[in-house]
Phi, psi and omega in degrees: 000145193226146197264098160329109161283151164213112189248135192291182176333281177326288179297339194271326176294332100001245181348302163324299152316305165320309159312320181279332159283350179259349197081022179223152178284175181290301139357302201274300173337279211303303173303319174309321199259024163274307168288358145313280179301324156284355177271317167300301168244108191257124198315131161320126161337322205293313203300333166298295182314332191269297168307327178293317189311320190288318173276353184265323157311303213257325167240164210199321167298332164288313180299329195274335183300278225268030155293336185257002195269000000 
């Protein structure tokens, strides 16, 4: 499953740099440093419990998406 990104100019130019000096794509970046950041900061249960009732409410196609993952 793949996340849409929208990276402003700057930043997107940056990751790049970056990419080309560690030896890695972009794709390989953008996860490393998403799984950083979510390591630093980790969604609360409730807030989790709450997004998943909303998508079980509101899309029914997503529940089923990450049922198959």
């Amino acid at each position: 499953m793949q996340l849409p990104i929208r990276l402003d100019r700057e930043t997107y130019e940056e990751l790049y740099r970056r990419a080309q000096l560690e030896g890695k794509s972009m794709n390989q970046m953008i996860k490393d440093l998403l799984k950083t950041h979510f390591r630093a900061a980790p969604i609360p249960r409730r807030k989790l419990r709450e997004a998943i009732k909303r998508i079980a409410r509101d899309d029914k196609k997503i529940l089923e998406a990450l049922k198959n993952i």
